[in-house]
C-alpha positions in Angstrom: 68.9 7.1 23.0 70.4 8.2 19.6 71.8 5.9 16.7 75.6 5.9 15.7 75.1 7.6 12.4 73.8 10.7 14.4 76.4 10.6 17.2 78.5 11.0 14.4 77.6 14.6 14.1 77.7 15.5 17.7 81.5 16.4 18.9 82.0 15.8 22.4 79.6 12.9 22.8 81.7 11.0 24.8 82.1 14.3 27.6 78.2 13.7 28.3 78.0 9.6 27.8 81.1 10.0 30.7 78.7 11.0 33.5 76.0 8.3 32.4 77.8 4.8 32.5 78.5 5.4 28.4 75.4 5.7 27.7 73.8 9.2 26.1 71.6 10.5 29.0 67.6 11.0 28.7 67.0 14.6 28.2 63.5 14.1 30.1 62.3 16.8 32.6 65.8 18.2 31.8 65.4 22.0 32.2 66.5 24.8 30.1 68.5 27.0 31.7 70.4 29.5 29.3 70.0 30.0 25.5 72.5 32.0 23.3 72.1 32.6 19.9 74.4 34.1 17.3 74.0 35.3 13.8 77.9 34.3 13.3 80.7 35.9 11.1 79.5 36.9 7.5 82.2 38.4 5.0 81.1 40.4 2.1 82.1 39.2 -1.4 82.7 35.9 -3.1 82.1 32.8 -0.3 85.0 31.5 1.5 86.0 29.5 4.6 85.9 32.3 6.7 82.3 32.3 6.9 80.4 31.0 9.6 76.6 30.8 9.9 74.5 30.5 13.2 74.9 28.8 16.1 72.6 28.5 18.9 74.2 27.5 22.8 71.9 25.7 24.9 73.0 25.2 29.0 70.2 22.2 30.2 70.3 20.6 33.5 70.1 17.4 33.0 68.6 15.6 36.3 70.1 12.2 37.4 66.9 11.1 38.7 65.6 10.5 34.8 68.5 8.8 34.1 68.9 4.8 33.9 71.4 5.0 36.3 70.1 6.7 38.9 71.9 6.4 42.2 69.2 8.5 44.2 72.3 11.1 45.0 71.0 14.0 43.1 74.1 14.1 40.7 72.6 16.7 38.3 74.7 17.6 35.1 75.0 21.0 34.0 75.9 20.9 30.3 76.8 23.2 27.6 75.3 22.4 24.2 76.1 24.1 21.0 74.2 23.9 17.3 75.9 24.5 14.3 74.9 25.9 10.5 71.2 26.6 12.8 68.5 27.2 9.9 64.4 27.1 10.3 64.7 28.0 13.7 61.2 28.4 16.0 61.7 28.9 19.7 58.7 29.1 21.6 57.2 29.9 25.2 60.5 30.2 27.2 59.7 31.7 30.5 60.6 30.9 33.9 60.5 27.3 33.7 61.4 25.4 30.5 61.4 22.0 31.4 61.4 19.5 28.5 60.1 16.3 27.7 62.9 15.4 25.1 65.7 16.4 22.9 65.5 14.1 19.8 67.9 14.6 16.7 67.3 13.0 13.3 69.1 13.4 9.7 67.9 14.9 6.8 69.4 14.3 3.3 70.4 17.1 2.1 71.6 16.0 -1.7 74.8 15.6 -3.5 77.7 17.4 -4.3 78.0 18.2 -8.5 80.7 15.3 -8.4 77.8 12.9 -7.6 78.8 12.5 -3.8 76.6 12.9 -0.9 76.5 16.4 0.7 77.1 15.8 5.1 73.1 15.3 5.9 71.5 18.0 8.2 70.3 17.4 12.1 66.8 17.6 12.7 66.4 18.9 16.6 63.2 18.6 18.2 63.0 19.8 21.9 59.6 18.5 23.0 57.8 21.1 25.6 56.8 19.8 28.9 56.3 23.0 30.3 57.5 26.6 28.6 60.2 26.2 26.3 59.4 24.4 22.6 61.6 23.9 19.7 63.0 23.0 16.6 65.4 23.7 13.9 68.0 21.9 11.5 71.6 22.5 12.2 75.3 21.0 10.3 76.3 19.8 13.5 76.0 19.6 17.4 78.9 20.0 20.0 79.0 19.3 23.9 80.7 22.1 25.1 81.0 21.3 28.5 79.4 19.3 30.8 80.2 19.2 35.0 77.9 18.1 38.0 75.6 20.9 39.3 76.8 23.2 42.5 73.9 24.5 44.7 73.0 28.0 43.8 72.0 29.7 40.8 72.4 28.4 37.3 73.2 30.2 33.6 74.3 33.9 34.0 72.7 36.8 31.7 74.7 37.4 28.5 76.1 40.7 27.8 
């Protein structure tokens, strides 16, 4: 579960609550399948718009059988999850299996702008190891790429 104010910083929310009754799913014993990260574009000179820091894509399996509306059908969601602005990054133990206990997002205060208003504040992710993959990291925003029901076969693809 995850409060309003941080669903406010998480585009596509609704794609994922669609396959769970409208409810965000539980990311327990959801599996890690793919990770992606990228430094992003960086232009030389004085700052502008064109600038865009890291991002990090996650693909998890999400398994129905952990969710609250389990039907017992083995609906499995394959989603595609991508992290804004990452900073403080620390990824450990991803191997072969990186099943996780939980993905929990808080907000950090970040400040204020120098005309006295609040600066957007900063998502603190935690992915909770169950077994191999561990981590966390602060990010601007998080976005639901895409999200569909698992197919039989293999999952994630290697990244060229």
């Amino acid at each position: 579960m995850i409060s309003h104010d941080v669903e406010a910083y998480i585009d596509g929310a609704e794609t994922l609550r669609g396959f769970y009754g409208g409810v965000w799913p539980n990311f327990h014993d959801a599996e890690v399948v793919e990770l992606h990260l990228w430094r992003g574009h960086l232009y030389p000179g004085e700052w502008d718009d064109r600038n865009i820091f890291p991002i990090l894509t996650v693909k998890l399996l999400l398994l129905e059988a952990t969710q609250s509306n389990a039907t017992g059908r083995g609906n499995d969601v394959l989603a595609t999850v991508r992290f804004h602005d990452v900073d403080a990054l620390r990824l450990q133990d991803f191997n072969h299996n990186n099943s996780i206990v939980a993905l929990t997002l808080n907000l950090q205060n970040r400040g204020f702008y120098t005309n006295g208003e609040p600066l957007p504040p900063k998502l603190l992710v935690n992915v909770e190891q169950g077994f191999g993959l561990a981590a966390t990291f602060s990010c601007t925003r998080m976005e639901i790429v895409a999200a569909e029901r698992a197919v039989p076969g293999p999952l994630g693809r290697a990244q060229s």
